[in-house]
C-alpha atoms as an extended CHARMM CRD file, in Angstrom:
* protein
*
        64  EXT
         1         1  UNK       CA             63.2800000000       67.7310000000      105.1020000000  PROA      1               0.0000000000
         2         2  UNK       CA             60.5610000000       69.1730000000      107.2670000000  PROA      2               0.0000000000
         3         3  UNK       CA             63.0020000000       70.5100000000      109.8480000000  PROA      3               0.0000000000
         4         4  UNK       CA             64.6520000000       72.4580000000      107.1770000000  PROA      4               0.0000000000
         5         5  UNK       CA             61.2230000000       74.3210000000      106.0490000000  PROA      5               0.0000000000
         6         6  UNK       CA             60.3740000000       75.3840000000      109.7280000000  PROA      6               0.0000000000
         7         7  UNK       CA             63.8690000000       76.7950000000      110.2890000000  PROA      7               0.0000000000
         8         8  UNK       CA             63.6560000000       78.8350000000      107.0810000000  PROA      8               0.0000000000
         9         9  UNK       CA             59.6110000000       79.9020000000      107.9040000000  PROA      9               0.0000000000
        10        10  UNK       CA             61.0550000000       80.5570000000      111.4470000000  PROA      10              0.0000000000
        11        11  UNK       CA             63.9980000000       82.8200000000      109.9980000000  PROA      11              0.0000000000
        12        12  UNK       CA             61.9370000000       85.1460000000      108.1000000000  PROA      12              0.0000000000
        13        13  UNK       CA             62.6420000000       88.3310000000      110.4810000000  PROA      13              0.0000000000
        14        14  UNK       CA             64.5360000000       91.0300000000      108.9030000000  PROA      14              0.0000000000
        15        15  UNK       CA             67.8030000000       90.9620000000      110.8520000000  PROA      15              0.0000000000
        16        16  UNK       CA             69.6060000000       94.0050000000      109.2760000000  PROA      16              0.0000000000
        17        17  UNK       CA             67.8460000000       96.8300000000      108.0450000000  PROA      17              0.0000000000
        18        18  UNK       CA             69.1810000000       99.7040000000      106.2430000000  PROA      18              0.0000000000
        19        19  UNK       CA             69.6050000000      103.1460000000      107.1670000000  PROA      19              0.0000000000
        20        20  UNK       CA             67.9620000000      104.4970000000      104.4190000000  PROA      20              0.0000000000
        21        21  UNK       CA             66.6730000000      102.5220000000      100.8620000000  PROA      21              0.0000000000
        22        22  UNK       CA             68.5350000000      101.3630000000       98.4430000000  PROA      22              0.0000000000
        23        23  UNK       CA             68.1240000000      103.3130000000       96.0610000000  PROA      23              0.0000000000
        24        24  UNK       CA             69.2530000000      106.4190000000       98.4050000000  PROA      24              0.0000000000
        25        25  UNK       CA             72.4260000000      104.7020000000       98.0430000000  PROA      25              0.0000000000
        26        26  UNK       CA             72.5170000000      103.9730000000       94.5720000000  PROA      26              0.0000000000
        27        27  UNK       CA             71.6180000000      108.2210000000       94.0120000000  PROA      27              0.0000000000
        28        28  UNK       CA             74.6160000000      108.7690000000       96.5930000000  PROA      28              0.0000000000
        29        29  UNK       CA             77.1630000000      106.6310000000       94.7360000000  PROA      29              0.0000000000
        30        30  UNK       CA             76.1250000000      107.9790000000       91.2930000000  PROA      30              0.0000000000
        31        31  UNK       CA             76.3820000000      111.8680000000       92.4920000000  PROA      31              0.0000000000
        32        32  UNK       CA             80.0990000000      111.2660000000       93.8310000000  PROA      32              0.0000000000
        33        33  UNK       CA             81.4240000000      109.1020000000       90.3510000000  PROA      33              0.0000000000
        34        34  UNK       CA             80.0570000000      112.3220000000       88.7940000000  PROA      34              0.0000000000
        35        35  UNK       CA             81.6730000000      114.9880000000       90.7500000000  PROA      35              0.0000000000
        36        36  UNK       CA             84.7950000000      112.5580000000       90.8290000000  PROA      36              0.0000000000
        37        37  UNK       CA             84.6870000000      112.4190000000       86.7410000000  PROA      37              0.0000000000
        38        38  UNK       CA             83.6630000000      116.4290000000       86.8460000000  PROA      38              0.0000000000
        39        39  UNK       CA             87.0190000000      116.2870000000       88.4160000000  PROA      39              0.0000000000
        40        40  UNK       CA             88.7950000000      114.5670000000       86.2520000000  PROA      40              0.0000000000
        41        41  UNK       CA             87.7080000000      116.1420000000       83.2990000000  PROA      41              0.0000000000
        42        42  UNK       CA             88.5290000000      119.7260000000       84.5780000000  PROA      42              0.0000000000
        43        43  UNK       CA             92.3760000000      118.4030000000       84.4590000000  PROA      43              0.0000000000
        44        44  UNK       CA             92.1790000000      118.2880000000       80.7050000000  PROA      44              0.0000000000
        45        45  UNK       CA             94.4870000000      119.9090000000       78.9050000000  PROA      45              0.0000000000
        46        46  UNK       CA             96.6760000000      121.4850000000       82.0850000000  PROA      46              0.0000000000
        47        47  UNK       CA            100.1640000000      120.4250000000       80.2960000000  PROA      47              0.0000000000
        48        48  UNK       CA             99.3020000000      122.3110000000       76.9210000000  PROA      48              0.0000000000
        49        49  UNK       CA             98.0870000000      126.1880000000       78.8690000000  PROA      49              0.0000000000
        50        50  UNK       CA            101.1220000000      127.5660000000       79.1090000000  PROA      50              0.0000000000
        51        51  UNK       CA            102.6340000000      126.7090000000       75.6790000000  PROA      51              0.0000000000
        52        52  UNK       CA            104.7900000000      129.6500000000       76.2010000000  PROA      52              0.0000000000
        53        53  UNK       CA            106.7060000000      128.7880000000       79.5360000000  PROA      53              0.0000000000
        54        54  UNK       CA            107.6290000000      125.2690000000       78.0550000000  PROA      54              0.0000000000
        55        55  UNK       CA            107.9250000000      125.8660000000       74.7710000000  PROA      55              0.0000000000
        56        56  UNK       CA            111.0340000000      127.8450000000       74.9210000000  PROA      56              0.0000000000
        57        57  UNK       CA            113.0420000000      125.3480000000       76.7930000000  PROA      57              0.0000000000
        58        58  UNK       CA            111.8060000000      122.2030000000       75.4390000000  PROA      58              0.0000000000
        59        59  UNK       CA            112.7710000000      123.1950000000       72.0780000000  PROA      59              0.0000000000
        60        60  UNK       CA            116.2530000000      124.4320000000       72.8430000000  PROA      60              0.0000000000
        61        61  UNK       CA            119.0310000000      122.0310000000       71.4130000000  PROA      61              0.0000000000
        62        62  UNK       CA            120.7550000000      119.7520000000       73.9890000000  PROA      62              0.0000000000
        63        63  UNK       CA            117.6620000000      119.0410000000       75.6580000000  PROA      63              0.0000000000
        64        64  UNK       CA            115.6290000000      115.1840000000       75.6910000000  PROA      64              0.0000000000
């Protein structure tokens, strides 16, 4: 059991660092699920802004 202790108190060097902290990373994430959801959300209510090119032909009889 000693052996094990000195080879983790050997180990303790940080082997890979980060480019920049974590929570640059966490800020960078957040911004681009809100510009993706700003996205999103500006794609509400396309089908229903041009009532008057559809409505015409998707009323007409004959046509499912």
């Amino acid at each position: 059991m000693k052996l094990v202790n000195d080879v983790v108190i050997a180990s303790g060097e940080v082997v890979n660092e980060l480019m920049w902290p974590p929570l640059v990373f966490g800020l960078v994430f957040f911004g681009g699920f809100v510009f993706l959801g700003l996205v999103t959300f500006s794609y509400r209510n396309v089908a229903n802004r041009h009532r008057s090119k559809t409505s015409s032909s998707a009323h007409a009889p004959g046509h499912h």
